[in-house]
Backbone of each chain as ProteinMPNN parsed JSONL, in Angstrom:
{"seq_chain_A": "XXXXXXXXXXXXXXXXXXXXXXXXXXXXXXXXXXXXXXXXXXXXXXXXXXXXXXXXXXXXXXXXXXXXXXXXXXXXXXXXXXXXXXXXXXXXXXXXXXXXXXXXXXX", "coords_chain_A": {"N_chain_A": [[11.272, -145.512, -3.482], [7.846, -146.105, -2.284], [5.172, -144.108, -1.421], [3.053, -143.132, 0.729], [0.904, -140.353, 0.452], [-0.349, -137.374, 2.169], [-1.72, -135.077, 0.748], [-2.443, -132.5, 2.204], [-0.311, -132.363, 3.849], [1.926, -131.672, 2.282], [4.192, -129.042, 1.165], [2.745, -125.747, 0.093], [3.228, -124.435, -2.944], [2.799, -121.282, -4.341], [2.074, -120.765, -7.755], [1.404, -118.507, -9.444], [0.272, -115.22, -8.582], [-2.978, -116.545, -6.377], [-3.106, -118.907, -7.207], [-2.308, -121.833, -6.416], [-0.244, -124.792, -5.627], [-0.105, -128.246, -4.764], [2.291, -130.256, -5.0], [4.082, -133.203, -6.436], [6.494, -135.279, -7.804], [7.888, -137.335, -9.121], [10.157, -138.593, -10.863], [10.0, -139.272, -13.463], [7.898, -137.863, -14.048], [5.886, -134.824, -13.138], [3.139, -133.979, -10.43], [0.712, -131.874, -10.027], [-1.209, -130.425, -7.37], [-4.102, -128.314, -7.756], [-5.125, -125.513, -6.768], [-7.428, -122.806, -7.91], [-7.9, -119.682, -7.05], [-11.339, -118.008, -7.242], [-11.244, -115.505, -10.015], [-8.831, -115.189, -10.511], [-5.915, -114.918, -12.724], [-4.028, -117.632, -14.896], [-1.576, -116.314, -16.714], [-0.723, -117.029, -20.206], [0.871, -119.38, -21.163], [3.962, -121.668, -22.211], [5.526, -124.562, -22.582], [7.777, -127.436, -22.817], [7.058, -129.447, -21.668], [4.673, -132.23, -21.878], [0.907, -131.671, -20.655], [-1.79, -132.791, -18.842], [-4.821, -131.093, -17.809], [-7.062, -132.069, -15.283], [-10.503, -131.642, -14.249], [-11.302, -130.901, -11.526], [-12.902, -129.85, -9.659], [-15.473, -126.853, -9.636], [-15.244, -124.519, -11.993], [-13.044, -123.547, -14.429], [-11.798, -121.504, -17.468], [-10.368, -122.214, -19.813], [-7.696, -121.398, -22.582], [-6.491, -122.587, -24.578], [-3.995, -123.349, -27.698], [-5.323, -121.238, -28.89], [-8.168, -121.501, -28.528], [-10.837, -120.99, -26.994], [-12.477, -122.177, -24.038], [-14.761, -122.988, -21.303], [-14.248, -125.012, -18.323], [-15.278, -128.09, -16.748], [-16.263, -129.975, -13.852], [-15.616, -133.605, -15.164], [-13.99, -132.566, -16.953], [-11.087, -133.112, -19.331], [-8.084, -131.826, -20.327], [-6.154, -132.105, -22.823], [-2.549, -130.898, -22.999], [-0.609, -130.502, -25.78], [3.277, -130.72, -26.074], [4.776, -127.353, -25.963], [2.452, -126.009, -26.712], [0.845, -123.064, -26.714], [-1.058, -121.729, -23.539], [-3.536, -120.811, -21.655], [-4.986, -119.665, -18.24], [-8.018, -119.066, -16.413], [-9.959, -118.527, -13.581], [-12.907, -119.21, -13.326], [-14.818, -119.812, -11.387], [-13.956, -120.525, -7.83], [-11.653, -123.315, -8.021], [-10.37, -126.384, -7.868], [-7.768, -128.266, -9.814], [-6.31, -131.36, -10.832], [-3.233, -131.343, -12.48], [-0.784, -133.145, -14.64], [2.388, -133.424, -15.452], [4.678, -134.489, -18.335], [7.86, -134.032, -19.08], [8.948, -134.357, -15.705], [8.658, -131.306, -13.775], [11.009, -129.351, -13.385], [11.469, -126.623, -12.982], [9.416, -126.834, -11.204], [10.66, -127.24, -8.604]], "CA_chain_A": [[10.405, -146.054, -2.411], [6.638, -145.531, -2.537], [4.811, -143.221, -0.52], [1.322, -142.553, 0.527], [1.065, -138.984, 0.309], [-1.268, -136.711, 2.567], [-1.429, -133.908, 0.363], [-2.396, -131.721, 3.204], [0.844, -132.239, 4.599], [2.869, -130.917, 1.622], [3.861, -127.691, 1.348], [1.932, -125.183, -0.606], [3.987, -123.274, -3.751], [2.342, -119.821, -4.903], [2.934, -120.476, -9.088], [1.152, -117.178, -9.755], [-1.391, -115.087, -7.299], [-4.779, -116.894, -6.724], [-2.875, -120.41, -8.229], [-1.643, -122.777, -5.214], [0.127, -126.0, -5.591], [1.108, -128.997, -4.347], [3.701, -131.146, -6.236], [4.42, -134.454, -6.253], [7.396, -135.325, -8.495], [8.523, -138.955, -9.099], [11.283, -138.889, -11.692], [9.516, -138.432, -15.099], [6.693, -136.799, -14.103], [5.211, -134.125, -12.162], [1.809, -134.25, -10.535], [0.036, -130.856, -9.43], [-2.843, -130.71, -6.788], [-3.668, -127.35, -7.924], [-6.397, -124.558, -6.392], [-7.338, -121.667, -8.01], [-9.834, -118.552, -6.288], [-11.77, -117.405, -7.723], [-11.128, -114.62, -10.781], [-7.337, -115.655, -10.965], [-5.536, -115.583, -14.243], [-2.978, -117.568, -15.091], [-1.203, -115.892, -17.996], [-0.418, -117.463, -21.688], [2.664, -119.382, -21.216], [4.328, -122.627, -22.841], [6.545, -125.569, -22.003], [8.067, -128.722, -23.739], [6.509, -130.762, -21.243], [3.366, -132.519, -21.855], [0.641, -131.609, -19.601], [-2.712, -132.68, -19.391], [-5.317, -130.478, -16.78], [-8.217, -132.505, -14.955], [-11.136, -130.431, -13.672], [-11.9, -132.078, -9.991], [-14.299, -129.379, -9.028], [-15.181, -125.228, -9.818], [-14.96, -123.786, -13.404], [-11.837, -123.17, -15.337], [-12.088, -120.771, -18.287], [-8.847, -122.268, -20.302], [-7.448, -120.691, -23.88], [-5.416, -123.842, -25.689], [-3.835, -123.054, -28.793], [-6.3, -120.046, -29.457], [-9.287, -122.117, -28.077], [-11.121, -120.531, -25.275], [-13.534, -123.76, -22.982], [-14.541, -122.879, -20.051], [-14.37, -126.502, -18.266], [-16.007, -128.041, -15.764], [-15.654, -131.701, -13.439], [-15.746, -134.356, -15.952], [-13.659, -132.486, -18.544], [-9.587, -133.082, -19.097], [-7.814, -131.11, -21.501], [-4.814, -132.054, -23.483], [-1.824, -129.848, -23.877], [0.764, -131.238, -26.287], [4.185, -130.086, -25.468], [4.437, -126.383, -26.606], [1.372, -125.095, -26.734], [0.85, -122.043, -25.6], [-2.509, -122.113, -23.222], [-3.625, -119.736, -20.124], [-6.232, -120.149, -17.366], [-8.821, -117.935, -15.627], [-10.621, -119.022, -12.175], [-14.674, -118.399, -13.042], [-14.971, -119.978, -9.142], [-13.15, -121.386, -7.038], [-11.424, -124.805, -8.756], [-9.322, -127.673, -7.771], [-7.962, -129.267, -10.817], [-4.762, -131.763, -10.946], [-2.173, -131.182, -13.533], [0.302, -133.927, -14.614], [3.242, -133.185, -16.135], [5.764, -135.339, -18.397], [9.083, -134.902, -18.149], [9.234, -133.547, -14.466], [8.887, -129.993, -14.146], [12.076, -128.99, -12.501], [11.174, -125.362, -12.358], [8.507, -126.508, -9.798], [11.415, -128.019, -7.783]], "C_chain_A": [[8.978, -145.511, -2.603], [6.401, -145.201, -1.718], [3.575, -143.184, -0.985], [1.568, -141.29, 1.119], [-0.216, -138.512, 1.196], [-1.251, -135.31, 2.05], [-1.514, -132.403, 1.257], [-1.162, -131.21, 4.03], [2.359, -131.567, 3.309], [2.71, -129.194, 1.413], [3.119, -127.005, 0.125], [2.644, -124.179, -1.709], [3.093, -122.428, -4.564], [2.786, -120.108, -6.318], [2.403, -119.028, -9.398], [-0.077, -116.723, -8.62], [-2.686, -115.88, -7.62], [-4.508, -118.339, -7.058], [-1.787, -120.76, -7.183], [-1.169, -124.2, -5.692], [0.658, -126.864, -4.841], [1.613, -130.028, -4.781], [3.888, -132.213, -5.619], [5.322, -134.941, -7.608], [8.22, -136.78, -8.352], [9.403, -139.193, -9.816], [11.184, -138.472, -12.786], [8.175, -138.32, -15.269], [5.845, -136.336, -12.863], [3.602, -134.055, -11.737], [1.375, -133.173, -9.306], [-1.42, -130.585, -8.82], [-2.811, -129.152, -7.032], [-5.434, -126.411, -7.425], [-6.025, -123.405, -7.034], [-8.366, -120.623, -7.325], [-9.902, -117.7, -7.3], [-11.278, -115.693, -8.609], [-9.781, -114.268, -10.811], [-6.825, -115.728, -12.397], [-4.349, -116.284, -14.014], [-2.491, -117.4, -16.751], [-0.552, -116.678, -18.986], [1.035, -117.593, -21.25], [2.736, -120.712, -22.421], [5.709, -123.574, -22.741], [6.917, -126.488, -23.337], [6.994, -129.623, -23.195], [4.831, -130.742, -21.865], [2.346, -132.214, -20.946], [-0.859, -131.763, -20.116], [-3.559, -132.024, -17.81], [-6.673, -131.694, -16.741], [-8.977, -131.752, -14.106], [-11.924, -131.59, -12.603], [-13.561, -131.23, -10.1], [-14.222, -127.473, -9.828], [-15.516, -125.317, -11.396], [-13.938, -122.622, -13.807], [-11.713, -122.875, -16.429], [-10.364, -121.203, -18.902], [-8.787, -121.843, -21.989], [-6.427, -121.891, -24.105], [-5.469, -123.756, -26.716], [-4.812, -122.382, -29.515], [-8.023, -120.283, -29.227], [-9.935, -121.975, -27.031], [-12.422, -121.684, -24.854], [-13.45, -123.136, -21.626], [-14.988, -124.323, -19.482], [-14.41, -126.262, -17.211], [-15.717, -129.512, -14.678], [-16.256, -132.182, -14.43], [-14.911, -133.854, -17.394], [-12.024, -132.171, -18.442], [-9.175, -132.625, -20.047], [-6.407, -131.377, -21.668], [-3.924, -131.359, -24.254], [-0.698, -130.35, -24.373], [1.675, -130.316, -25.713], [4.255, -128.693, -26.429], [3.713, -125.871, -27.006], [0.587, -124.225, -25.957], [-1.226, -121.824, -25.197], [-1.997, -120.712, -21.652], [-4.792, -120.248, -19.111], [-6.972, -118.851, -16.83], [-9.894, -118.709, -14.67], [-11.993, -118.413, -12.864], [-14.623, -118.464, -11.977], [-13.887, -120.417, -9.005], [-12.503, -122.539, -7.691], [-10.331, -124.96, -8.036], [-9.266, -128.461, -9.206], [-6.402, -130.028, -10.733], [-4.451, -131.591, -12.439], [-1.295, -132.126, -13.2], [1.051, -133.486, -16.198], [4.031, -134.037, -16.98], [6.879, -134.248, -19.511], [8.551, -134.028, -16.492], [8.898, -131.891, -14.85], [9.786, -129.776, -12.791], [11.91, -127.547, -12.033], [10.006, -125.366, -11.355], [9.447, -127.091, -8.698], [11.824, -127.386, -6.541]], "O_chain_A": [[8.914, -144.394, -3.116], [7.061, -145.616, -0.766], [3.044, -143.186, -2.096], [2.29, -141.113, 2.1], [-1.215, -139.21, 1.025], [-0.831, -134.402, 2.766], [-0.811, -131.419, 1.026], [-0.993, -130.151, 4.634], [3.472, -131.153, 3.634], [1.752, -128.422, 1.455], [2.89, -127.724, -0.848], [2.645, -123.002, -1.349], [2.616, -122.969, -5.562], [3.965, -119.782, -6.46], [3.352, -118.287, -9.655], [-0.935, -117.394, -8.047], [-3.298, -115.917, -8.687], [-5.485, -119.072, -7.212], [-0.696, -120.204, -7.062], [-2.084, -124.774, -6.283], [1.696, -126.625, -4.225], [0.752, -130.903, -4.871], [3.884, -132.293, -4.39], [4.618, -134.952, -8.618], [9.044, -137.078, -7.488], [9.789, -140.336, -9.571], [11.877, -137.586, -13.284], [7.466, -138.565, -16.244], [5.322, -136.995, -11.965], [2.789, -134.072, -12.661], [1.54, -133.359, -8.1], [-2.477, -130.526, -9.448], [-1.802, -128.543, -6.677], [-6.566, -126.754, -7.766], [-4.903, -122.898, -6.991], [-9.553, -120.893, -7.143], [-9.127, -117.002, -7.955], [-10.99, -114.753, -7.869], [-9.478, -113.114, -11.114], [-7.294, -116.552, -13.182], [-3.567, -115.874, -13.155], [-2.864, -118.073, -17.712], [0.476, -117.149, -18.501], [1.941, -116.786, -21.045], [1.897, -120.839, -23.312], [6.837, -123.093, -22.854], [6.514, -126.341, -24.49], [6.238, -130.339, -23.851], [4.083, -129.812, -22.171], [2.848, -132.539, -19.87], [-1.304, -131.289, -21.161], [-3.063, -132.368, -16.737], [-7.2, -132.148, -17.757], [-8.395, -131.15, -13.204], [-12.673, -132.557, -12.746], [-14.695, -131.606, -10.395], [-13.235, -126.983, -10.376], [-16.079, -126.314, -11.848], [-13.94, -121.402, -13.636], [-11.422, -123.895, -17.053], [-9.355, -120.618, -18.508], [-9.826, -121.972, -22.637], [-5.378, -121.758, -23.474], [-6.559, -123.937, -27.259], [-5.184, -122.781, -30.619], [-8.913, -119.523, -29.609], [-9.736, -122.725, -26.075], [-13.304, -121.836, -25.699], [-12.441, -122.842, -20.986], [-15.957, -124.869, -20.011], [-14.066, -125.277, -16.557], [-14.665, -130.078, -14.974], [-17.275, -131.633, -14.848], [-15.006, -134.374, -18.506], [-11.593, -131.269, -17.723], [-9.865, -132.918, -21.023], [-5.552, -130.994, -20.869], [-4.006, -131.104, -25.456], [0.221, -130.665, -23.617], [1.319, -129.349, -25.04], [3.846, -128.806, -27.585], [4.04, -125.037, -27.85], [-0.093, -124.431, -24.951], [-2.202, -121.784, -25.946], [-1.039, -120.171, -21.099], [-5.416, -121.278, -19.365], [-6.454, -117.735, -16.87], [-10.648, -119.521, -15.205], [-12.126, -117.191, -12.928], [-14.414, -117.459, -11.297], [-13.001, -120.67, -9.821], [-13.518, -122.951, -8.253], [-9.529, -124.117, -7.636], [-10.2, -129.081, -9.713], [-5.403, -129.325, -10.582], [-5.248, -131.682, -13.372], [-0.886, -132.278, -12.049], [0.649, -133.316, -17.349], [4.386, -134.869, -16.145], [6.501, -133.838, -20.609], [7.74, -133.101, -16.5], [8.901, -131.405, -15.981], [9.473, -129.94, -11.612], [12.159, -127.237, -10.868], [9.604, -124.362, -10.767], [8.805, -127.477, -7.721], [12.51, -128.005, -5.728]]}, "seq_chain_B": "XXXXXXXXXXXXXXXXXXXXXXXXXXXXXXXXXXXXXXXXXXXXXXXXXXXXXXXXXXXXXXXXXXXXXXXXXXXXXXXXXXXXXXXXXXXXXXXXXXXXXXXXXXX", "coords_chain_B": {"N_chain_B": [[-1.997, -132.375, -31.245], [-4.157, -129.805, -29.262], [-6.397, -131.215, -27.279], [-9.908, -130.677, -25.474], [-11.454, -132.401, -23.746], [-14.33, -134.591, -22.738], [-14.867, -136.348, -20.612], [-17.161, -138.072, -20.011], [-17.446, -138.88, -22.814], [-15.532, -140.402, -23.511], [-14.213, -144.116, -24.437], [-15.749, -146.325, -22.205], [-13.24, -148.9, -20.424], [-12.828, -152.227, -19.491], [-11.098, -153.146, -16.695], [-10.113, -155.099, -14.961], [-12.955, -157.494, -13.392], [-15.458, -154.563, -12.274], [-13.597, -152.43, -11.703], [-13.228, -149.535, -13.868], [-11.652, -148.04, -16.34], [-11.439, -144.813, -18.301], [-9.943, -143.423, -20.863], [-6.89, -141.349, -21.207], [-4.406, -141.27, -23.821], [-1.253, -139.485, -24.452], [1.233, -139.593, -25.604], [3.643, -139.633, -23.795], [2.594, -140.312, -21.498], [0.14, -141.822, -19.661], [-3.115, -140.923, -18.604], [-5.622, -142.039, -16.396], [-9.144, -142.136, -15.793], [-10.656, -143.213, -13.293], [-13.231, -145.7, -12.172], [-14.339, -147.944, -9.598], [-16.176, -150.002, -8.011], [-18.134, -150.564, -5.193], [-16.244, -153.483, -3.224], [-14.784, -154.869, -4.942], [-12.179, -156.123, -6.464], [-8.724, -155.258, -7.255], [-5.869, -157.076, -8.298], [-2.862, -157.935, -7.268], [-0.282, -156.566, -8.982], [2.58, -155.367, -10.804], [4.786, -152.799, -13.061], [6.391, -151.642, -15.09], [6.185, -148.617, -15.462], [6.316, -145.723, -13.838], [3.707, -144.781, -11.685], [1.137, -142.443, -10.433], [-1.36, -142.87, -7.901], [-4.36, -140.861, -7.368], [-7.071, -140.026, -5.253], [-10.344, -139.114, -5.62], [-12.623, -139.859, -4.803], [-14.463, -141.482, -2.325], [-13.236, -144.65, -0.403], [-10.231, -146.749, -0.934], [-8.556, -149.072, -0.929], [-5.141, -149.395, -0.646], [-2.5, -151.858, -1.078], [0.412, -150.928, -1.31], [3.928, -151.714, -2.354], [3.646, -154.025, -0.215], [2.862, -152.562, 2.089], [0.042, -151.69, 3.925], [-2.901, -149.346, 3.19], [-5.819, -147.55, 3.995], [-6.997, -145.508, 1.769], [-8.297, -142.091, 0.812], [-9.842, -139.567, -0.359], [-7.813, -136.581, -1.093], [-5.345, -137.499, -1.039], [-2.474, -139.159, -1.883], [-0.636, -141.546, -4.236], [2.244, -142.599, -4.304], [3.871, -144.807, -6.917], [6.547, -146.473, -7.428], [8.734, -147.406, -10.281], [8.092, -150.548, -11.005], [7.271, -151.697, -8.308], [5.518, -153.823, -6.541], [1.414, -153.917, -5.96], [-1.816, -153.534, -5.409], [-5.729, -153.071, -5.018], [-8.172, -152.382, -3.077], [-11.623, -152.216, -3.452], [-13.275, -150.465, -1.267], [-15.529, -148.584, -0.566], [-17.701, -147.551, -3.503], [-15.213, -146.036, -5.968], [-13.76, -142.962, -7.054], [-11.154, -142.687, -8.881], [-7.779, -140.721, -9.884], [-5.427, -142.47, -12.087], [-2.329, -141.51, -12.787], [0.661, -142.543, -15.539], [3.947, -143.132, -16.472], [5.88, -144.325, -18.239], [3.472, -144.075, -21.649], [0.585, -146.345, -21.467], [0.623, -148.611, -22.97], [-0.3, -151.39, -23.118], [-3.369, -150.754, -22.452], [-4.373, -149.54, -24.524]], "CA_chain_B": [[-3.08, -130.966, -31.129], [-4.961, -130.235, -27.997], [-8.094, -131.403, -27.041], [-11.08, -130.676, -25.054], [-12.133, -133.646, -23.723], [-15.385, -135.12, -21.932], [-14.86, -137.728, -20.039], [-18.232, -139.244, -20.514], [-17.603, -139.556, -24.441], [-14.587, -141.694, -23.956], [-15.311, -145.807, -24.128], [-15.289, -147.108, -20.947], [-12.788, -149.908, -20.448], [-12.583, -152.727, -17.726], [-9.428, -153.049, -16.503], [-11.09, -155.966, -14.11], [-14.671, -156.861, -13.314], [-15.365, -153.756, -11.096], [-13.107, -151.349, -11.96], [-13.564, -149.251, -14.892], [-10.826, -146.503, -16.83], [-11.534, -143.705, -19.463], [-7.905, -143.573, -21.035], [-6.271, -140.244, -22.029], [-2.771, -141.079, -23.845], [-0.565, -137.958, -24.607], [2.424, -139.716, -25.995], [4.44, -139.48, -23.188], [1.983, -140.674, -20.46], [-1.422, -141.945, -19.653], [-3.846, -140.81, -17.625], [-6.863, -143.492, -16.502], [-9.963, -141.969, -14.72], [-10.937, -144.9, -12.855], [-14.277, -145.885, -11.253], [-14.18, -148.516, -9.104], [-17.037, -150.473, -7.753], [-17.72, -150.946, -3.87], [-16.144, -154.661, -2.653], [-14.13, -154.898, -6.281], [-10.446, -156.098, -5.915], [-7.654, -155.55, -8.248], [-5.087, -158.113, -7.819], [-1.448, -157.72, -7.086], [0.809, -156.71, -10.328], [4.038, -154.366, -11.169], [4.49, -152.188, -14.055], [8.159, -150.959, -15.524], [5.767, -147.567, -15.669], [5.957, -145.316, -12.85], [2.282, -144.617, -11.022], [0.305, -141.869, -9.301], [-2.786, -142.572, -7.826], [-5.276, -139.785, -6.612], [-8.181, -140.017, -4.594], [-11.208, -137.823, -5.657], [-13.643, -140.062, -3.966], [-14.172, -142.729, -2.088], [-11.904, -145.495, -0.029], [-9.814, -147.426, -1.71], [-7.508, -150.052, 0.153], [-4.363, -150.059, -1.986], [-1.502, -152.711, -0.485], [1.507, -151.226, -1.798], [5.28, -152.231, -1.535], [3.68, -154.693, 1.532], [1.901, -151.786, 3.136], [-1.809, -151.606, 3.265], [-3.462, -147.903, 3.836], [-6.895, -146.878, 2.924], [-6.571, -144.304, 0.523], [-9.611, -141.185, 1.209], [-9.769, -137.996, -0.707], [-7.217, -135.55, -0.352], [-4.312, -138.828, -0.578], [-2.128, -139.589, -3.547], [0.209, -143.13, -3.591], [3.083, -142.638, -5.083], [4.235, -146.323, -6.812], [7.79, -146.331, -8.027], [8.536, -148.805, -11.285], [8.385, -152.307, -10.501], [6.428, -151.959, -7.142], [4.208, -154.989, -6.553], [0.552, -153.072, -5.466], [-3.308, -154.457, -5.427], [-6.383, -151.954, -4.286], [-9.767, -152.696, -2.86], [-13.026, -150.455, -3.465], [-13.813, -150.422, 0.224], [-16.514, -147.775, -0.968], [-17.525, -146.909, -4.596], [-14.439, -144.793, -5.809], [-13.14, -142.26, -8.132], [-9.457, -142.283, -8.647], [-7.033, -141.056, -11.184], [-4.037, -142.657, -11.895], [-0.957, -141.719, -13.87], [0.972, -143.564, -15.512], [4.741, -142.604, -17.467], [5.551, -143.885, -19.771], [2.096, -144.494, -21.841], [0.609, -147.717, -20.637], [0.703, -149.92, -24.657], [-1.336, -152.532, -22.8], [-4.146, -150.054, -22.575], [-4.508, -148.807, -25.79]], "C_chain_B": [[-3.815, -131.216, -29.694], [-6.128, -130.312, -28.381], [-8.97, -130.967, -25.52], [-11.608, -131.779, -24.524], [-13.165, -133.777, -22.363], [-15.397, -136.129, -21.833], [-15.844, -139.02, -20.26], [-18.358, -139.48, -22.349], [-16.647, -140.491, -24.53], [-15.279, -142.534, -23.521], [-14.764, -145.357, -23.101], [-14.473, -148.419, -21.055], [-12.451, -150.877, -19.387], [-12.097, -153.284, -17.648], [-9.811, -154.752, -16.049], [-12.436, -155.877, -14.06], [-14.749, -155.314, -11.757], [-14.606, -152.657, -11.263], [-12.967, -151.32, -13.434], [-12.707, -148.104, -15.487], [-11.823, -145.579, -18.198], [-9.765, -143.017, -19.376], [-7.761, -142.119, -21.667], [-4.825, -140.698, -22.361], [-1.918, -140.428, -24.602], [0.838, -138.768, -25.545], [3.733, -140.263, -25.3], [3.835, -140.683, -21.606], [0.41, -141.207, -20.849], [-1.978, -141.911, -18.399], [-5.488, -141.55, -17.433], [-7.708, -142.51, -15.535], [-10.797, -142.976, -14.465], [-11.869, -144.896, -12.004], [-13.989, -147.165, -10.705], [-15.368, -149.336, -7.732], [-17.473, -150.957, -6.521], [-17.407, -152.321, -3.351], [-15.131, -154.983, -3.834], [-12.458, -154.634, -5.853], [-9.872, -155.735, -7.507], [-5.908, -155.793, -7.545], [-3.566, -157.476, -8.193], [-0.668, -157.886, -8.545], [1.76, -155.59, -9.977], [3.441, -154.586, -12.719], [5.807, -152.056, -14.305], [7.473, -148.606, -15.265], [5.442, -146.571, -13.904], [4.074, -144.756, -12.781], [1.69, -143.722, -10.142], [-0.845, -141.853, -9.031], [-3.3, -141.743, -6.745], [-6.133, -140.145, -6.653], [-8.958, -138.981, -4.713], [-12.469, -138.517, -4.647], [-14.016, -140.915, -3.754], [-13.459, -143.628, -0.973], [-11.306, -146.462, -0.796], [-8.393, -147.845, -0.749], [-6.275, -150.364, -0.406], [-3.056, -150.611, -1.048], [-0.094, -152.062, -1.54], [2.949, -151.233, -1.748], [5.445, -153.218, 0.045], [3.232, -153.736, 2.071], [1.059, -151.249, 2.683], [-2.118, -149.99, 4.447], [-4.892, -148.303, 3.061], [-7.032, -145.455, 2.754], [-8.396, -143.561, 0.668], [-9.095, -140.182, 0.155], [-8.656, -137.055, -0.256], [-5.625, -136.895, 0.023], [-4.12, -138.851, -2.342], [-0.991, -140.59, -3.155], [1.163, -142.748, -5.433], [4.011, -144.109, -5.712], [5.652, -145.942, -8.048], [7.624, -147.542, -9.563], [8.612, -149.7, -10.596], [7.888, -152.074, -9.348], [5.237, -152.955, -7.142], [2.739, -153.594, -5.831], [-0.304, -153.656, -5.895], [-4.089, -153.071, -4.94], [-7.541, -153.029, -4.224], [-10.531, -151.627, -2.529], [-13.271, -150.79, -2.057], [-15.308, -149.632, 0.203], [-16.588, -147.749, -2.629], [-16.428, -145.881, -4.759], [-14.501, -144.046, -7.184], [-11.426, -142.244, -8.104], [-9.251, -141.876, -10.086], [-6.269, -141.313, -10.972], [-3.129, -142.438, -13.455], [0.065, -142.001, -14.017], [2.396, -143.244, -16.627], [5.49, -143.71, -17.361], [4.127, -144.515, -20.277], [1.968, -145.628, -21.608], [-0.113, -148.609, -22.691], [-0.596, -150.53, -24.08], [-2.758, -152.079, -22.653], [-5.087, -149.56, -23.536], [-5.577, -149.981, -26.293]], "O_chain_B": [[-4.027, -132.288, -29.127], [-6.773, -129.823, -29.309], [-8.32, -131.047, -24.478], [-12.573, -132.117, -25.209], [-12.946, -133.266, -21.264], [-15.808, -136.948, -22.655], [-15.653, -140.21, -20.512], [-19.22, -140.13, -22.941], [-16.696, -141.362, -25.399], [-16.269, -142.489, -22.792], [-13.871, -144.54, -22.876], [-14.992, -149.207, -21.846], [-11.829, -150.47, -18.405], [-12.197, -154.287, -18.354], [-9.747, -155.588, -16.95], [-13.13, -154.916, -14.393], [-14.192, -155.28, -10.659], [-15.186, -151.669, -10.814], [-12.733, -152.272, -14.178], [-13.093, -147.01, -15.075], [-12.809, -146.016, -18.792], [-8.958, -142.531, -18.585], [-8.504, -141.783, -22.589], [-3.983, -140.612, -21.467], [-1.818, -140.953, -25.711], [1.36, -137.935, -26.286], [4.597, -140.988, -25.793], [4.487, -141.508, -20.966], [-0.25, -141.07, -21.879], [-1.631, -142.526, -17.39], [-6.343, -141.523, -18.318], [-7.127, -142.06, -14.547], [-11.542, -143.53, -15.273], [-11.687, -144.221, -10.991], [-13.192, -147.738, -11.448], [-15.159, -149.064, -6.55], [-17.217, -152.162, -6.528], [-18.445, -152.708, -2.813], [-14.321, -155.72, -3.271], [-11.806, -153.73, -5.329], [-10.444, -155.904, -8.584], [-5.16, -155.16, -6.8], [-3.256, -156.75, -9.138], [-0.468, -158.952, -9.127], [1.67, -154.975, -8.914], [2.675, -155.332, -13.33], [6.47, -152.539, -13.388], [8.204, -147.649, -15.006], [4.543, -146.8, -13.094], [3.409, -144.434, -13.766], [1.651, -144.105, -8.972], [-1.602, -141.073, -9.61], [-2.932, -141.772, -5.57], [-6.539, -140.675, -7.687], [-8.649, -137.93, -4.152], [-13.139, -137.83, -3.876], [-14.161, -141.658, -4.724], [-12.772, -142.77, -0.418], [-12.121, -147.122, -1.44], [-7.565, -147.168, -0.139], [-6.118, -151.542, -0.726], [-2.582, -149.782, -0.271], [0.323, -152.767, -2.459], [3.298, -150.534, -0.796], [6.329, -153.316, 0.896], [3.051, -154.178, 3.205], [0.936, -150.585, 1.654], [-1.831, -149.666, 5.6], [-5.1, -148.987, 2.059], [-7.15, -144.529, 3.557], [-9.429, -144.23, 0.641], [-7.89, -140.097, -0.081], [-8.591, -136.761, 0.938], [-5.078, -137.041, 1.116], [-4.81, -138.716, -3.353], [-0.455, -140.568, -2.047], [0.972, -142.685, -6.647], [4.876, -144.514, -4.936], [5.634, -145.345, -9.124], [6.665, -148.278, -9.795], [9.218, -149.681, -9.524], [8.657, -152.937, -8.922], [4.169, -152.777, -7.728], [3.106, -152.538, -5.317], [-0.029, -154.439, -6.804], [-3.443, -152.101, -4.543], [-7.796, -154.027, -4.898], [-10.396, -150.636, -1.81], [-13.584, -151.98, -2.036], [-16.198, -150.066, 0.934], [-15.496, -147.933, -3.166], [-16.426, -144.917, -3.993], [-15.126, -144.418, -8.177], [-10.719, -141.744, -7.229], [-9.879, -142.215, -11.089], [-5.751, -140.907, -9.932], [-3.202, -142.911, -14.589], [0.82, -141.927, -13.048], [2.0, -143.079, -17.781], [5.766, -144.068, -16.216], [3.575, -145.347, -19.557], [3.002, -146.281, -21.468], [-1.214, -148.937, -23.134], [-1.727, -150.242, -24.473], [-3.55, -153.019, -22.718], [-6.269, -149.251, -23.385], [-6.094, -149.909, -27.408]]}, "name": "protein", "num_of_chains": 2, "seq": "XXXXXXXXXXXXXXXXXXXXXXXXXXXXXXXXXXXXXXXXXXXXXXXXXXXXXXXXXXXXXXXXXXXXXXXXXXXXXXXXXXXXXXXXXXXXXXXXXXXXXXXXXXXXXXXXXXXXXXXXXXXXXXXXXXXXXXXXXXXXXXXXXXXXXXXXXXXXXXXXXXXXXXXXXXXXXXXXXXXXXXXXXXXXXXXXXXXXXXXXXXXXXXXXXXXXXX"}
């Protein structure tokens, strides 16, 4: 069934301190409204899934496959599946993350 | 391999007159950042490809499954496969929408 979503109204999951989400999950693929505050890391990990990050607003200092960008609105970054990448909050940012397949560990 | 990407170096492509994507496609998915032109319809279709569209800015009038919202900032429309759906720029917008599995017809 489709749904119009008020993201406001979903709840809010903690993935690491400083890094808020809220999930939206349709079958085969996950879609993360995601805030970070300022001077947040999130630490060097790595998935199967595909994921690509869009930078709404703020500046997001990201490391992809040994590649440090700090990115800004207007810049989306593609992470094939398995590649290990990290983040760091310069400010404040909102950026969505979409996932493919699902990410069940955000479930 | 990942990329880096700046939105304003991808073409622009127009989907319709009036609305406009910059295509990212991963393999798995595609993600469209979509401008959308104030008064600019796009007409009632289905996809086999499930659909999330987010609101960064803007209204955007999207009719879907038979029920009409306008879509603001801070709103994401979740469209199952095969859902009939249409939008109208009510305002100049920004949306992204994604789109699993990659959208062929795009490319």
């Amino acid at each position: 069934m489709h749904e119009f979503i008020d993201l406001e109204k979903l709840p809010e999951r903690e993935l690491v301190p400083g890094f808020h989400a809220r999930l939206i999950h349709t079958g085969k693929m996950t879609v993360a409204h995601v805030t970070a505050r300022k001077g947040s890391t999130l630490p060097a990990h790595k998935h199967f899934h595909e994921q690509v990050t869009n930078i709404i607003s703020g500046e997001l200092e990201m490391t992809v496959g040994g590649e440090t960008v700090i990115c800004t609105p207007g810049m989306s970054i593609n992470i094939p599946s398995n590649v290990l990448h990290s983040a760091r909050a310069v400010t404040d940012c909102y950026v969505i993350d979409v996932f493919c397949p699902e990410r069940e560990d955000y479930k």
